[in-house]
VMD Tcl script that builds the backbone (N, CA, C; Angstrom):
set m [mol new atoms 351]
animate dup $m
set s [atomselect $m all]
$s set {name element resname resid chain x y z} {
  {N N UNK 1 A -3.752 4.186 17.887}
  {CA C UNK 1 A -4.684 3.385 17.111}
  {C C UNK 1 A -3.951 2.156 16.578}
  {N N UNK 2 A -4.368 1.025 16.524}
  {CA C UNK 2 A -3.630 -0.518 16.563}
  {C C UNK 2 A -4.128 -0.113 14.663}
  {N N UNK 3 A -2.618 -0.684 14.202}
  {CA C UNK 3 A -2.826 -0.951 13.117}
  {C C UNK 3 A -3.355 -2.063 12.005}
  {N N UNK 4 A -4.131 -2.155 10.945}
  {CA C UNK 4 A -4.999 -3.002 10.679}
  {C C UNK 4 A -4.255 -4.353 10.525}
  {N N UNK 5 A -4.724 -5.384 10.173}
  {CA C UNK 5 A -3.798 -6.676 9.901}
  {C C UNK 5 A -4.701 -7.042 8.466}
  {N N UNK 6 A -3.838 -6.888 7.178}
  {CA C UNK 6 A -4.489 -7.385 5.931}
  {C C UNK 6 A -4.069 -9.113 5.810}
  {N N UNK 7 A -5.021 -9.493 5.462}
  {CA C UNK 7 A -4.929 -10.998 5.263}
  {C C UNK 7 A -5.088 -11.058 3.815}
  {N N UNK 8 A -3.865 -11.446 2.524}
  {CA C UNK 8 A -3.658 -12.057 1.445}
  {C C UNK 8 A -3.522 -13.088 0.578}
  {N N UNK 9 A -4.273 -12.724 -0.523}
  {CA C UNK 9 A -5.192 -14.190 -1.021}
  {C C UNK 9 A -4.393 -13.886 -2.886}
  {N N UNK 10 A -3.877 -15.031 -3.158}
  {CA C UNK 10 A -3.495 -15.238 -4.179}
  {C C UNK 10 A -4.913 -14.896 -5.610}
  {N N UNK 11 A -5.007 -14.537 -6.378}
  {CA C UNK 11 A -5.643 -14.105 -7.229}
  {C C UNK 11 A -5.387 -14.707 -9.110}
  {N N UNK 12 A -3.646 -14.859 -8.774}
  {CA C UNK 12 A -3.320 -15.243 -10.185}
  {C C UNK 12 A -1.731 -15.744 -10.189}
  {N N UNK 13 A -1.345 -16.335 -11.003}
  {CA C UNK 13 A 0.240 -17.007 -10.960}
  {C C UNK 13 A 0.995 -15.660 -11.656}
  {N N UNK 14 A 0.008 -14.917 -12.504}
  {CA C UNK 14 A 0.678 -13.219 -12.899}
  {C C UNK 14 A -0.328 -12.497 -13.554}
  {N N UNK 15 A -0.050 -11.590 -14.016}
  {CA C UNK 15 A -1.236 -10.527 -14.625}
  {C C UNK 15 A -1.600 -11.104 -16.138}
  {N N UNK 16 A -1.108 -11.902 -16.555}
  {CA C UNK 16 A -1.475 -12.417 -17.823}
  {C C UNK 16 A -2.222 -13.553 -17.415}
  {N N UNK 17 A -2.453 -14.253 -16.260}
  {CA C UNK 17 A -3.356 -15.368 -16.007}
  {C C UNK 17 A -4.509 -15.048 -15.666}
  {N N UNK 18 A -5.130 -13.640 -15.569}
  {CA C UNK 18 A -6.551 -13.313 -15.541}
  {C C UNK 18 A -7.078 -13.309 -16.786}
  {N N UNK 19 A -8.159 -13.970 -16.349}
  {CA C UNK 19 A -9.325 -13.917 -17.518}
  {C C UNK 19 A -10.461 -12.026 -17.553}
  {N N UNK 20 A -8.840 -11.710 -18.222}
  {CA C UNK 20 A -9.186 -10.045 -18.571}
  {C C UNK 20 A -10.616 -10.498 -19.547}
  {N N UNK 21 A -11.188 -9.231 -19.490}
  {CA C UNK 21 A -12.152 -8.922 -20.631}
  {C C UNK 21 A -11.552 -8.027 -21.643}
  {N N UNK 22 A -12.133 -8.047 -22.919}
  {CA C UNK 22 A -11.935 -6.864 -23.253}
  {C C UNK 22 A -11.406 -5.467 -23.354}
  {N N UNK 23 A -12.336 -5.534 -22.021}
  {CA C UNK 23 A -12.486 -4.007 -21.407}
  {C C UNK 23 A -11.355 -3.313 -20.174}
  {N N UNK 24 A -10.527 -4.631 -20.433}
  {CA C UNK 24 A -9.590 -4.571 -19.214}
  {C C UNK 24 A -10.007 -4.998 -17.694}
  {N N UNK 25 A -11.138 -5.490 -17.806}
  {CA C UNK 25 A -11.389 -5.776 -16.080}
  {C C UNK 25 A -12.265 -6.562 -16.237}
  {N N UNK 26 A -12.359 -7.648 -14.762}
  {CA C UNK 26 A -12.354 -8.776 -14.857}
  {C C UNK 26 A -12.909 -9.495 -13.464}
  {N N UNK 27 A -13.907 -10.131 -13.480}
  {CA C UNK 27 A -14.461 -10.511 -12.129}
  {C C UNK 27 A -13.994 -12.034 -11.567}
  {N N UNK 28 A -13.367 -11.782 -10.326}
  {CA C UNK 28 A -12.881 -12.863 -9.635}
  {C C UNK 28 A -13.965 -13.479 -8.228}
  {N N UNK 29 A -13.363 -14.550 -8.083}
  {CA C UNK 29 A -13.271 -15.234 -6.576}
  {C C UNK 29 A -12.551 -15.171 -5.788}
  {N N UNK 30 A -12.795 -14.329 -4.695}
  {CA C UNK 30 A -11.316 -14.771 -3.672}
  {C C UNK 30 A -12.024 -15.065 -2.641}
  {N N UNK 31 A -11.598 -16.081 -2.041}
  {CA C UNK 31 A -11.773 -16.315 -0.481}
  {C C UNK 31 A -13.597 -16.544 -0.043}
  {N N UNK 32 A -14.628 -16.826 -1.536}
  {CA C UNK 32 A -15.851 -16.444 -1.434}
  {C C UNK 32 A -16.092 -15.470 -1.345}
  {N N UNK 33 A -15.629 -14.151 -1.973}
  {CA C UNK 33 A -15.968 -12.780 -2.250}
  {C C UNK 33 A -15.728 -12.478 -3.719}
  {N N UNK 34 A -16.788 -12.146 -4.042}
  {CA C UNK 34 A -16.520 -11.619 -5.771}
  {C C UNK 34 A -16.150 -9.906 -5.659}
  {N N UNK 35 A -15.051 -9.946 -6.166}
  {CA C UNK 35 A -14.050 -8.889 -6.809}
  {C C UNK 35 A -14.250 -8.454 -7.661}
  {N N UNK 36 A -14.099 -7.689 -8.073}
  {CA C UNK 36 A -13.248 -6.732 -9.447}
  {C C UNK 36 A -11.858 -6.547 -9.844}
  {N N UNK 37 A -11.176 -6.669 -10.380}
  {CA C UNK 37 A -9.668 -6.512 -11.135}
  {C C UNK 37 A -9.832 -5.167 -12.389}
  {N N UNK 38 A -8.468 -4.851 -12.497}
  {CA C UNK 38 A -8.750 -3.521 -13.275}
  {C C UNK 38 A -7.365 -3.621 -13.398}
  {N N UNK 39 A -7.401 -3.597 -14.741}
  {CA C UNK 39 A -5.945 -3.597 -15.408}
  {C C UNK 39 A -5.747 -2.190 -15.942}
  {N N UNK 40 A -4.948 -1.421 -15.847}
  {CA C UNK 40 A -4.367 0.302 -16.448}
  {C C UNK 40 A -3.274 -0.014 -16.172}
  {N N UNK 41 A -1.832 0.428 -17.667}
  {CA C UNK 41 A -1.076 0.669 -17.514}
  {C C UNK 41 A -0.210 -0.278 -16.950}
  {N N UNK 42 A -0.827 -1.439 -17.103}
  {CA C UNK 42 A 0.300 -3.048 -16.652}
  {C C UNK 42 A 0.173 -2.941 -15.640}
  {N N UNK 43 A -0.716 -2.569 -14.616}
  {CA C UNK 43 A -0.728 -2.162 -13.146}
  {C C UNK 43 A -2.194 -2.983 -12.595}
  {N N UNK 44 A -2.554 -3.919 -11.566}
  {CA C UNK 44 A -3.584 -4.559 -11.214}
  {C C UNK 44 A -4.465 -4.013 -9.961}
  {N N UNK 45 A -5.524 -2.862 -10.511}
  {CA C UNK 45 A -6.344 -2.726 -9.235}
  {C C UNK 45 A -7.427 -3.584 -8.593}
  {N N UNK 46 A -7.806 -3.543 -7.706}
  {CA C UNK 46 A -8.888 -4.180 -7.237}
  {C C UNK 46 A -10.304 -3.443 -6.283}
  {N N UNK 47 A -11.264 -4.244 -6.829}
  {CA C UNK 47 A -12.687 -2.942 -6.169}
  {C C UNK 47 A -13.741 -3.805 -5.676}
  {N N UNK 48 A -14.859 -3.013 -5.297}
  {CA C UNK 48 A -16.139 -3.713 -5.170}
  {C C UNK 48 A -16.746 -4.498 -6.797}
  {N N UNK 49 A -17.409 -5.414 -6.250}
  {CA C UNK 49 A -17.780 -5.879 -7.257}
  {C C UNK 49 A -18.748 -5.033 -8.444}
  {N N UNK 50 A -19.562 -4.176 -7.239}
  {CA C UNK 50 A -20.943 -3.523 -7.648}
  {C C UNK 50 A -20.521 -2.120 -7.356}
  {N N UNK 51 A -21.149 -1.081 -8.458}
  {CA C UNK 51 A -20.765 0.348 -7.738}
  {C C UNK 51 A -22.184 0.449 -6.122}
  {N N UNK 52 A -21.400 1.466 -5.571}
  {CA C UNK 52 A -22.580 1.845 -4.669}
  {C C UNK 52 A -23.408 2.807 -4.466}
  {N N UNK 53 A -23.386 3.279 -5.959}
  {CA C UNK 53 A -24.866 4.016 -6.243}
  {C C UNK 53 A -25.684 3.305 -6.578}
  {N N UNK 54 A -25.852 2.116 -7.584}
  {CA C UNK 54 A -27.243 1.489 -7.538}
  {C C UNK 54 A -26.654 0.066 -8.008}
  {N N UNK 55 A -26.022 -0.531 -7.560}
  {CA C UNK 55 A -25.100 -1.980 -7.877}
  {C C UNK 55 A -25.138 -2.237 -9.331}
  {N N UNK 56 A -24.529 -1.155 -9.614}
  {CA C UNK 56 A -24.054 -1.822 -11.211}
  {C C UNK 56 A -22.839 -2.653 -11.614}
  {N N UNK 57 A -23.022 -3.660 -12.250}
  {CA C UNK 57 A -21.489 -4.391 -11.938}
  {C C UNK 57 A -20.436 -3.758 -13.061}
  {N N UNK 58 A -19.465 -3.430 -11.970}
  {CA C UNK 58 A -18.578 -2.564 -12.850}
  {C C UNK 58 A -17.796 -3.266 -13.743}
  {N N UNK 59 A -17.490 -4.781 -13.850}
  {CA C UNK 59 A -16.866 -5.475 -14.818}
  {C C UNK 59 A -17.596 -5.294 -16.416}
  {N N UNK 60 A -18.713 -4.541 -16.384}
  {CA C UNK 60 A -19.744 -4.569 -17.518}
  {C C UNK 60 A -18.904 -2.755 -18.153}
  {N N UNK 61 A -18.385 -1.753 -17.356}
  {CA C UNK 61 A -18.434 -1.233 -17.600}
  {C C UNK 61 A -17.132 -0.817 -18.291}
  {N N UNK 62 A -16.183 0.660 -18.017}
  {CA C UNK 62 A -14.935 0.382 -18.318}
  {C C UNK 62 A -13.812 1.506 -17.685}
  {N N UNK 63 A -12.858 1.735 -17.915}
  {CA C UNK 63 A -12.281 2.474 -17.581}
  {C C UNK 63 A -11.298 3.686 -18.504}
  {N N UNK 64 A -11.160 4.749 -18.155}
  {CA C UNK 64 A -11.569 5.552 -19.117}
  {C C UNK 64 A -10.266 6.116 -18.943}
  {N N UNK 65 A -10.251 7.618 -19.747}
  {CA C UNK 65 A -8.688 8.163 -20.174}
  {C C UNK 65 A -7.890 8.321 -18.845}
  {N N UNK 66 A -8.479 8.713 -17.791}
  {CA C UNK 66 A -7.265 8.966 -17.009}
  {C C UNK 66 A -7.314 7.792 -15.748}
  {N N UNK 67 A -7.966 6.905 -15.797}
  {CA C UNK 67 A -7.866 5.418 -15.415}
  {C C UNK 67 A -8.490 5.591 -14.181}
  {N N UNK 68 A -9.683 6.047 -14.482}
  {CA C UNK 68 A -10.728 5.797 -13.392}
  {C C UNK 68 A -11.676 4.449 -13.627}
  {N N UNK 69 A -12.386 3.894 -13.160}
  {CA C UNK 69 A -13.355 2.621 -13.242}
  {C C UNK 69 A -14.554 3.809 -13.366}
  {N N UNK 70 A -15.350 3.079 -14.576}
  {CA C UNK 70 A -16.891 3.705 -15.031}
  {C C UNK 70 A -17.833 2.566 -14.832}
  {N N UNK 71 A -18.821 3.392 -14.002}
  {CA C UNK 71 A -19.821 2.785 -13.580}
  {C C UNK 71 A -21.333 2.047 -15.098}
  {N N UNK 72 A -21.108 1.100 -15.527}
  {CA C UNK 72 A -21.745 0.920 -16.846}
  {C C UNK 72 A -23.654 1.578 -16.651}
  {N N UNK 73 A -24.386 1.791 -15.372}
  {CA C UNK 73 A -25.257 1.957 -15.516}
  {C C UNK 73 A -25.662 3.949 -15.241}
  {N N UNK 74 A -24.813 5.011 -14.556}
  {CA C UNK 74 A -25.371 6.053 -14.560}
  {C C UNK 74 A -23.790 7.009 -14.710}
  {N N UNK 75 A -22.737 6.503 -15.278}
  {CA C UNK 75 A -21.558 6.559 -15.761}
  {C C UNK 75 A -20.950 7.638 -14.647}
  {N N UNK 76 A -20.800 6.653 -13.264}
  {CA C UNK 76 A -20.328 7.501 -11.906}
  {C C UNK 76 A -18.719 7.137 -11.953}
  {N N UNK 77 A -17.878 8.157 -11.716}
  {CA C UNK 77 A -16.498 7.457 -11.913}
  {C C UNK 77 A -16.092 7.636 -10.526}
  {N N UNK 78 A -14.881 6.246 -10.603}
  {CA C UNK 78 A -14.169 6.189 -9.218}
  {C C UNK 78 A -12.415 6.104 -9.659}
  {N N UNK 79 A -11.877 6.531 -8.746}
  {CA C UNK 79 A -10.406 6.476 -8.504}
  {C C UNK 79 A -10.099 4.782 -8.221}
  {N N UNK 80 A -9.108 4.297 -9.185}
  {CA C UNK 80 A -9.285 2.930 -8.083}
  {C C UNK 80 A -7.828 2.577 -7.366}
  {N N UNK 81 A -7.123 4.131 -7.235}
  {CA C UNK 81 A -6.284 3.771 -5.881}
  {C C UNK 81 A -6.974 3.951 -4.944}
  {N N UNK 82 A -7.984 4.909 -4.763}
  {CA C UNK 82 A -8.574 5.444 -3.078}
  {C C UNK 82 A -9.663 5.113 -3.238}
  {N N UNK 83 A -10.497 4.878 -4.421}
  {CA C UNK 83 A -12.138 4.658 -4.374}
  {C C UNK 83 A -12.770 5.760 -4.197}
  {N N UNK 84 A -12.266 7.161 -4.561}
  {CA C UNK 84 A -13.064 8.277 -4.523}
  {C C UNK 84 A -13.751 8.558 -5.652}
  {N N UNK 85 A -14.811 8.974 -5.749}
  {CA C UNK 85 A -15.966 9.592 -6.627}
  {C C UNK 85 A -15.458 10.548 -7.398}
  {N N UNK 86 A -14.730 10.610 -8.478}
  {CA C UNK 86 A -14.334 11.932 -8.982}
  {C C UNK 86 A -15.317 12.135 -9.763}
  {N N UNK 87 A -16.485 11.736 -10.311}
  {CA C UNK 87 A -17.562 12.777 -11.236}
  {C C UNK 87 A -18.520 13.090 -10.119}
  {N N UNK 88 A -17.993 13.774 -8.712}
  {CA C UNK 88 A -19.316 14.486 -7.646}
  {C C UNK 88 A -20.107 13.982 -7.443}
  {N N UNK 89 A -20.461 12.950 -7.064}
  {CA C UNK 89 A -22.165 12.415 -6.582}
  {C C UNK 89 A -21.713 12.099 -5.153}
  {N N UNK 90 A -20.475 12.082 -4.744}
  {CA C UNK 90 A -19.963 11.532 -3.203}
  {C C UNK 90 A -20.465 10.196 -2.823}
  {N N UNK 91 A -20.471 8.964 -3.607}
  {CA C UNK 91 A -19.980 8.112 -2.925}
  {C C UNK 91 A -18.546 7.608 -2.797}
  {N N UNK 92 A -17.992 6.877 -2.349}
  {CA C UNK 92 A -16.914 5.976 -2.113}
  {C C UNK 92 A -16.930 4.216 -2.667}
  {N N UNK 93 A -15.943 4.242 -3.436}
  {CA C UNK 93 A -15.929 2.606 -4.128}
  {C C UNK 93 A -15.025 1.998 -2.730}
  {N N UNK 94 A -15.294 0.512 -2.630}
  {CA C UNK 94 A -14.613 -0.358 -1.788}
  {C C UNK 94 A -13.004 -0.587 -3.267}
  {N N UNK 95 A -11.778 -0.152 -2.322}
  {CA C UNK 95 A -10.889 -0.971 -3.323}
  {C C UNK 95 A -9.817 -1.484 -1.862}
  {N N UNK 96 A -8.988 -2.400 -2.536}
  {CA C UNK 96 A -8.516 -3.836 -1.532}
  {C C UNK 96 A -7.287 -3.342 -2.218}
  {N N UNK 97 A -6.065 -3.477 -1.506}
  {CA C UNK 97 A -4.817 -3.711 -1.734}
  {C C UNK 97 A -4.098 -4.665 -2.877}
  {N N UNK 98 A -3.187 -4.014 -3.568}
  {CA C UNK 98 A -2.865 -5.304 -4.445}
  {C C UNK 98 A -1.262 -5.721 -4.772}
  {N N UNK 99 A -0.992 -6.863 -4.155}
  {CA C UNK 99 A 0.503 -6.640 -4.470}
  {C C UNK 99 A 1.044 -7.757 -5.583}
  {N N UNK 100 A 1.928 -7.476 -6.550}
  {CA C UNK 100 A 2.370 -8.671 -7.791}
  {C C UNK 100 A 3.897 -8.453 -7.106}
  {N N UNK 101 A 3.551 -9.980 -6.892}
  {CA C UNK 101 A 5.137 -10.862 -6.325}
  {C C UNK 101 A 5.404 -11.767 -7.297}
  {N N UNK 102 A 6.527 -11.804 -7.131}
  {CA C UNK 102 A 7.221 -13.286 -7.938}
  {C C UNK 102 A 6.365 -14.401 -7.799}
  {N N UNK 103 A 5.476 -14.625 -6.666}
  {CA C UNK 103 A 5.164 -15.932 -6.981}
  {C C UNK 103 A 3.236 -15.804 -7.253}
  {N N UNK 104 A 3.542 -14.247 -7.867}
  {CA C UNK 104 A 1.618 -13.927 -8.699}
  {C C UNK 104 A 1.248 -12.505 -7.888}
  {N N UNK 105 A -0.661 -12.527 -8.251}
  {CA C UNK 105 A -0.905 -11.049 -7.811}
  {C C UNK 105 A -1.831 -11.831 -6.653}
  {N N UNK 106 A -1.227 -10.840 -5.559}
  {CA C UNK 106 A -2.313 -10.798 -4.242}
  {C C UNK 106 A -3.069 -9.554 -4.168}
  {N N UNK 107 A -4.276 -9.771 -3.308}
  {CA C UNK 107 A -5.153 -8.999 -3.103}
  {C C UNK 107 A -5.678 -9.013 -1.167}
  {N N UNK 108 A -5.366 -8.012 -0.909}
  {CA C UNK 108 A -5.256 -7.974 0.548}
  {C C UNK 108 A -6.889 -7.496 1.165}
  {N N UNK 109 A -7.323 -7.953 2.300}
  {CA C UNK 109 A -8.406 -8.126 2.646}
  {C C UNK 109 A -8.416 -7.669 4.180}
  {N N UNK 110 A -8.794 -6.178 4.454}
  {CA C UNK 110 A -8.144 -5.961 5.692}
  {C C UNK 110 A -9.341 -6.541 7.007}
  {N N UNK 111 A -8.609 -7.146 7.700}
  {CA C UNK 111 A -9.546 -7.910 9.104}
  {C C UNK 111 A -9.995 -7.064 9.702}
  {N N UNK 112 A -11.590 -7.337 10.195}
  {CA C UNK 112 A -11.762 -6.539 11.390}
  {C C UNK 112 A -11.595 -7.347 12.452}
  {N N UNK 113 A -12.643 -6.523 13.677}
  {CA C UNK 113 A -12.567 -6.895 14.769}
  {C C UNK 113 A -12.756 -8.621 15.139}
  {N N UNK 114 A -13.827 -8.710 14.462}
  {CA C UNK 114 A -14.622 -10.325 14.302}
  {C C UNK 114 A -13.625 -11.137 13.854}
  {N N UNK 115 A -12.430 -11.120 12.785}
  {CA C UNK 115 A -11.904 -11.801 12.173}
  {C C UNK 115 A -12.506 -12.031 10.527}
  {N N UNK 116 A -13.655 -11.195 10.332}
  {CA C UNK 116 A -14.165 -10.686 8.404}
  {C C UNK 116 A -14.138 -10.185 7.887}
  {N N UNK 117 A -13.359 -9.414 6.519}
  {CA C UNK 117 A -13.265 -8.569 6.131}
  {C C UNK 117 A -14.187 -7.540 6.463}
}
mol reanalyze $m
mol bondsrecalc $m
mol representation Tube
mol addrep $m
């Protein structure tokens, strides 16, 4: 199986140059795709914008004791290393790669076949 090719998009000059909320998370632009950011633990995840039980935007919502992302409208939680459903309803969150380099935080966008995320 050919392995994927992620294509990386600058996001911030460092984790203190996001326009955090509050709540720790924070909706971006990359590349004409609106993101999610999720700050736990000095650490920068990245997700779908919207959950995909009923598109609630998760920047509204928050993230909770053991640093899952909460869904603000039917309080569905996700993992946001793998995007798994840990409160059982079985969906899956979209989350994107994230790497903080010396020169800021990237967010990786894996290509398909077409050449679009």
């Amino acid at each position: 199986m050919a392995e994927k090719k992620v294509q990386w998009h600058k996001v911030a000059d460092s984790i203190n140059n996001i326009n955090w909320q509050t709540n720790n998370l924070a909706i971006v632009d990359v590349n004409g795709k609106t993101i999610n950011l999720a700050r736990t633990n000095n650490k920068v995840f990245a997700c779908a914008h919207k959950c995909p039980h009923a598109s609630g935007i998760l920047a509204d919502g928050f993230i909770d004791a053991t640093n899952n992302i909460v869904c603000p409208l039917h309080r569905y939680k996700f993992n946001l290393t793998n995007g798994r459903n840990v409160s059982g309803e079985g969906y899956y969150l979209k989350v994107y790669a994230v790497e903080e380099r010396e020169a800021g935080i990237f967010v990786g966008f894996e290509e398909s076949g077409l050449g679009l995320w």
